[in-house]
N, C-alpha and C positions, 0 to 999 in steps of 0.2 A: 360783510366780507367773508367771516367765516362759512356762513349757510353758502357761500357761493363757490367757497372750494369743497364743500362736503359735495355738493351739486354732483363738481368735475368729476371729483373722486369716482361717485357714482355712477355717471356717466362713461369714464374710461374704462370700469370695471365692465360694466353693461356691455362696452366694444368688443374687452378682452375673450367676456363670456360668449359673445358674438362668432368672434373668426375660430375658438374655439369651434364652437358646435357646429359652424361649417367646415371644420378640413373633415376628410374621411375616415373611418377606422381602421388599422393595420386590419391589412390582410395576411393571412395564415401564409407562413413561407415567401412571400412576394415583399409588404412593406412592414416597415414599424412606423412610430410614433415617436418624435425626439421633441423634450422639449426644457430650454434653458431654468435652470434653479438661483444656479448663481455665477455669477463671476465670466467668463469669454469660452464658449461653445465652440466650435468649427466644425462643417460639415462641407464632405466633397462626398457627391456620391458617382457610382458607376462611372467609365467611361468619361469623367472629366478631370482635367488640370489643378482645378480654382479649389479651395476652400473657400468656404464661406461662414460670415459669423454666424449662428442662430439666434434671431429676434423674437420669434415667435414659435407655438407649437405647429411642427411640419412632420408629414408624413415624408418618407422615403424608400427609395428600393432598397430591399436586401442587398448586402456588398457594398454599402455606404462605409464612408470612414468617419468615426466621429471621435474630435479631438477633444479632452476634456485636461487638459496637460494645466491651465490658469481656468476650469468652471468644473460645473457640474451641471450633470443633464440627468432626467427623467426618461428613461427607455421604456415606451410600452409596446407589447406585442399581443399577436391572436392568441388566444387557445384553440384545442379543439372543441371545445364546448360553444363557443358562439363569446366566450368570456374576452378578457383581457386579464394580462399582468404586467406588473410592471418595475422597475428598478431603478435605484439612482446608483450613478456612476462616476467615477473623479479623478485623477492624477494622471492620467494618458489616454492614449488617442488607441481604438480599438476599430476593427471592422466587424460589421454585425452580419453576422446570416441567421436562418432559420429552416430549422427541419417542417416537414409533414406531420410528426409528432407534437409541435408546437417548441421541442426543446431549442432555445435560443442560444447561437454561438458566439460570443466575442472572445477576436485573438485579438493581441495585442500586437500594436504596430507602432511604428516610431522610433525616437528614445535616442538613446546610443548607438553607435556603430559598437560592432564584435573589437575591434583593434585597439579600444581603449584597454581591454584585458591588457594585452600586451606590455608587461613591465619594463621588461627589455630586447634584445635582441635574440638575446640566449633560450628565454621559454619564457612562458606565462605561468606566473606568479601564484600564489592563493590571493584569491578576491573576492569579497564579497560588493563588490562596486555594482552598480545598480543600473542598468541598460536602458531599462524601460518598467512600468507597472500602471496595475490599476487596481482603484478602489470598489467594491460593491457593498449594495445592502438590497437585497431583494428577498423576495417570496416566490413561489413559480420554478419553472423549468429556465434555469438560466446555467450556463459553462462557459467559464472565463478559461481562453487557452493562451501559456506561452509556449517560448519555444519546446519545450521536454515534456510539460507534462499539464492537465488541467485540471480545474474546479467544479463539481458539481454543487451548487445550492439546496436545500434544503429550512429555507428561512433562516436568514444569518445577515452576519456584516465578515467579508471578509476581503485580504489583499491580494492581488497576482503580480511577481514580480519574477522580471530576468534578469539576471544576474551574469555574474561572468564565471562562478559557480555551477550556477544551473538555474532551475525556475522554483523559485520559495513560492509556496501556499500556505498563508495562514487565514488561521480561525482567528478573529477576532469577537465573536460573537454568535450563539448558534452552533451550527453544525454544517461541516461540508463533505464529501467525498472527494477523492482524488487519485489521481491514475497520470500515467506516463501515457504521453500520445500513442503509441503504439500498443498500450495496455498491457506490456511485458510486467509492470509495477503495478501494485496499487494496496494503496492503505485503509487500515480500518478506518470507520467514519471518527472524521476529529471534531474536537469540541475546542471550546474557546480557552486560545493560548497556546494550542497546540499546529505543529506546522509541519509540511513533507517538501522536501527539496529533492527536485530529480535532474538527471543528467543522462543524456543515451546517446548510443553511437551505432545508429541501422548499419553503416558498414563497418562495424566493430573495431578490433586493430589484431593484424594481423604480428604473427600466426596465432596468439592465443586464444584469438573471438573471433566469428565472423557478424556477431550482434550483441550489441549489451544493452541496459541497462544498469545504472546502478542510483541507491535513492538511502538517505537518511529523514528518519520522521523524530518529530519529537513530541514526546507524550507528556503530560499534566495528572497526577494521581493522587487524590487526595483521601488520606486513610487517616488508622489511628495505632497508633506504636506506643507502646508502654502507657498505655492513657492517656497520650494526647492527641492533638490532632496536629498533622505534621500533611507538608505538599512536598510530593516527590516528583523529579523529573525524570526521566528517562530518553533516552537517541534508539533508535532500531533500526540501522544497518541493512540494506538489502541490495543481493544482486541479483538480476537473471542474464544469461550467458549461453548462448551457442559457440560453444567451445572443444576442445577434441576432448574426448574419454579421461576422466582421472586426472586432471588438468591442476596443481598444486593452487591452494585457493589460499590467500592471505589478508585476512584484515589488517589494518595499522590503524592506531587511535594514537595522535599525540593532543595533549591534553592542556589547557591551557597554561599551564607552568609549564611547558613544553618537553613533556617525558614522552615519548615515543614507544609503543609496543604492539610488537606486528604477531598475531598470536592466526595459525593454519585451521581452517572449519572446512568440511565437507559442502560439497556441491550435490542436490538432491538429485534423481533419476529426471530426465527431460519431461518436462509439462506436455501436452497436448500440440501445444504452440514451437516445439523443442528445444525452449530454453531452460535450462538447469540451473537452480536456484542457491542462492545460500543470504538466513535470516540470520543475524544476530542484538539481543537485546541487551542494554547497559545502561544503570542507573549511572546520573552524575555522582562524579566526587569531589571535582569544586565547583565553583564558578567562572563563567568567559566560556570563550570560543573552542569547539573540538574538532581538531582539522582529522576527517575520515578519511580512507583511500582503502580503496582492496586493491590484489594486486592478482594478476592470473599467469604462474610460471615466470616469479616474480618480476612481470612486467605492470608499470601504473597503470592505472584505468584511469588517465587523465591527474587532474589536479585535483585534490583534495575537496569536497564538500566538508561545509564548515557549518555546524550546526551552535548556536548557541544556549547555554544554560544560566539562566537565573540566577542559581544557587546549587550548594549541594545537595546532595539529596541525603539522609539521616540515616542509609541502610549499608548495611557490609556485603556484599554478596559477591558471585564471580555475573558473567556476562552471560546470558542464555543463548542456547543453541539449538538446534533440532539436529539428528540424525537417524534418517531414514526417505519416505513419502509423505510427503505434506499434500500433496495434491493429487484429486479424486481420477481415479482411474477410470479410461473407459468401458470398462465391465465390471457385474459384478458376481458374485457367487455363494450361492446360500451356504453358508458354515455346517458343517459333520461335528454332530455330538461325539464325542472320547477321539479326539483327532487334535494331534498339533502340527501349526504350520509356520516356519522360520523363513526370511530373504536373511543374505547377508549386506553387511556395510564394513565401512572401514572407518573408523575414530583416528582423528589424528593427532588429538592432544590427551592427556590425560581427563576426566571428567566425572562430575558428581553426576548421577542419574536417577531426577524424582519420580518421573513420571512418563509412561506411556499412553501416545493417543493413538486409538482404532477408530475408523471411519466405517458405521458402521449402518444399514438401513434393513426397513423390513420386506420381509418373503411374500407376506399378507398370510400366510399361515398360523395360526393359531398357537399361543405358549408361550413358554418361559426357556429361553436359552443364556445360560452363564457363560463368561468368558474372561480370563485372566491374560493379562500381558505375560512373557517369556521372554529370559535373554542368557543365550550359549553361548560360549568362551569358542573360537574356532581351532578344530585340530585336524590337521594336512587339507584345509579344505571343504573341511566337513565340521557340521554339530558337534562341537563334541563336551564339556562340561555345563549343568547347568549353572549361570550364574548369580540367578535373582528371579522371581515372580512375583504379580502383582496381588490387589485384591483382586477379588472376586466381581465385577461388572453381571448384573441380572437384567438381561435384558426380552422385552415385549415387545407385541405388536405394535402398542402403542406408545413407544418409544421413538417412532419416525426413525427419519435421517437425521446424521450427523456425528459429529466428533467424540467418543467415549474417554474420555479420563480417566487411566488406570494410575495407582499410588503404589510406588516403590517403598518398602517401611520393615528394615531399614533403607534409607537413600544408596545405590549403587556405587561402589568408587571404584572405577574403572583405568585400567593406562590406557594408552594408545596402542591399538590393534585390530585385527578383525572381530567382528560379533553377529550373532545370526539373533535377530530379533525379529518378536511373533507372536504368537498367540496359541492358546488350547482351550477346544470351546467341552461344553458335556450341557446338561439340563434335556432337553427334549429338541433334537436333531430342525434344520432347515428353517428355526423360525428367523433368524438374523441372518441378513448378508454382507461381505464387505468388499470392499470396490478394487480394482486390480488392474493393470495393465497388464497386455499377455507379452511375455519375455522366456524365450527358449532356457529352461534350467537351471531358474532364477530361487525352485520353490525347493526345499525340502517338507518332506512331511513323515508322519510316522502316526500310526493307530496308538492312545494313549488313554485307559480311564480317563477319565476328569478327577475322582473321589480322591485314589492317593496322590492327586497333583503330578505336575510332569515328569519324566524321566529322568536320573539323573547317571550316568550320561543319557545323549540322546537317545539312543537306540539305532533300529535297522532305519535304514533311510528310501523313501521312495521320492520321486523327483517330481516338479512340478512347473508349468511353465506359469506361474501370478506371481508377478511383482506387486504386494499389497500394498494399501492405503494406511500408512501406519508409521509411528516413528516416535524415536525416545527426545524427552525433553531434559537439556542437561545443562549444567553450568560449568564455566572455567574460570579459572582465578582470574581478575584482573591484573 
């Protein structure tokens, strides 16, 4: 009796490998591969009414919907290589497409309706209430999209969910990318435990926006303080905003004991894209939920994302800020040895100031050009006291592109006001360049050694139209 169900066994196996090896293989951008794991599949594809269970491994057209809300399914698709990849997937029903490049799309569909947000009659409430999501674990070119913002894979396990929030991305495992559909956002690559909740409004709200974004991520840092080894968490706060000129920008964090503190950060010069930004970084200080919100002339940018933390995190600090150009301009212009050159900004709160970044790339000319951060106190308008200089940056040919790290020492403490921040280069002229957008009367500059360091005050002023790639990195009390 037994040899006779080993038989079967054998035999059903032998079928199974059977209808396998005749269905076909996805085709590149046309079909995938869907095939049940566990538990209740559905599948409707194009142009039809009906779901259907999945019994068997079946090929399908792109723009199928496949429900995985009670199963799990195996998604395989082409490469361009002649290959295959493939993913498991689970907790919602997603529509699949596929690019020419081979990159594979699933949005999420299903779930909740939007009206569950709805607390009450009066507004919608803060919610993390849950709409719709789905699970992955893949390898390969796969992007899980909801509604605000999506996932890129990179060999990982990770989750997409909608919310009434916004659309959470976490790392569970691995590594992922992620961006707001529109790409106005997007987060450094996250590792596991770490997650980016976004939120956008393509027709903004008027009058303060006519486009936003806005996105909290939370980060995982594991160091060592006083000798030990301690995990710290951290939230980073981001907007982008098409908004009018000088537009009063307000973050608010209340905090899960529910202390509330709405503290004013600077919006960056317009991206390429012309949305103008504002980053801000903040270790936790206890644990629970941190209801976010920025506010533009102080109007909400909707209802609060709510980011949660673990625990506290073991460090004292204030909240990090940028103020100036974070983002790379579209020219650039080889640096003048014994030459300084200052934009101004405006600081709205008081602030520590450690550190200046220059965005800075090579001429392909041959040498050694040095270069120090700068920052003048403004008088009627103009440069006018020095306030601080950095080290000294030596930089080569073979230094490429990118970001230079100048060190404030001592740390700047500055109030709230205008400042012209910049830079004075000297060593041997034209080997560095740095990136700039062109803006009518935006540059001062002035002929200056390098050797006795810069002016104090500024000196004669001649004008310039680059807005640089450049900007202080500062803290504010929490």
């Amino acid at each position: 009796m037994l040899g006779a169900f080993v038989v079967a066994l054998a035999l059903a196996s032998a079928s199974a490998s059977a209808v396998a090896a005749n269905q076909p293989a996805p085709v590149l951008g046309r079909t995938v591969a869907v095939e049940r794991v566990s538990g209740t599949v559905l599948v409707r594809v194009p142009r039809s009414s009906i779901a259907v269970p999945l019994m068997a491994r079946r090929v399908v057209p792109v723009g199928s919907t496949i429900d995985t809300t009670r199963g799990k399914v195996q998604l395989t698709t082409a490469t361009t290589r002649g290959g295959t990849q493939s993913g498991l997937f689970n907790g919602g029903g997603f529509v699949v497409t596929q690019k020419r490049s081979a990159l594979t799309d699933l949005t999420l569909a299903g779930g909740q309706r939007p009206t569950r947000c709805l607390a009450s009659s009066a507004a919608a409430q803060v919610s993390p209430a849950v709409l719709r999501l789905l699970h992955g674990h893949a390898h390969g070119e796969f992007t899980t999209r909801g509604t605000y913002g999506s996932a890129a894979v990179r060999g990982t396990d990770w989750t997409t969910t909608d919310r009434c929030d916004g659309t959470l991305l976490t790392d569970n495992g691995g590594k992922i990318d992620t961006t707001t559909n529109n790409g106005a956002v997007s987060s450094p690559t996250l590792s596991s435990g770490e997650t980016s909740i976004y939120r956008c409004a393509t027709g903004g709200l008027a009058p303060v926006s006519t486009s936003y974004c806005v996105a909290v991520e939370g980060f995982v840092q594991h160091t060592v303080l006083d000798g030990r080894s301690v995990t710290l968490y951290k939230y980073v706060a981001a907007l982008a905003t098409k908004s009018p000129p000088n537009e009063p920008t307000e973050l608010c964090i209340t905090t899960p004991s529910g202390q509330t503190t709405c503290t004013q950060y600077p919006l960056a010069p317009p991206d390429p894209a012309d949305y103008m930004s504002s980053t801000v970084g903040c270790y936790t200080t206890e644990a629970g939920d941190y209801q976010i919100t920025y506010r533009l002339g102080g109007v909400a940018l909707g209802t609060p994302l709510i980011y949660h933390s673990p625990a506290a995190s073991p460090v004292s600090q204030g909240c990090e800020a940028w103020l100036g150009k974070p983002d790379p301009g579209d020219m650039t212009a080889a640096l003048s040895a014994n030459t300084k050159q200052v934009n101004r900004y405006a600081l709205p709160t008081p602030a520590q100031v450690g550190f200046e970044d220059v965005l800075l790339g090579a001429t392909g000319q041959a040498g050694t050009e040095l270069v120090r951060g700068v920052v003048y106190g403004d008088t009627g308008g103009a440069p006018g006291p020095l306030l601080g200089t950095t080290n000294t940056f030596v930089y080569t040919r073979g230094d490429g592109s990118g970001m230079a790290t100048l060190s404030f020492n001592p740390n700047l403490q500055l109030p709230a006001g205008d400042y012209w921040i910049g830079l004075i280069a000297g060593g041997q002229t034209d080997v560095a360049k740095i990136s700039y957008d062109p803006e009518p009367g935006v540059l001062d500059s002035d002929a200056n050694p390098f050797s006795p360091g810069p002016a104090n005050p500024f000196g004669p002023i001649s004008s310039g139209n680059e807005l640089m790639s450049l900007y202080l990195d500062y803290l504010v009390a929490q």
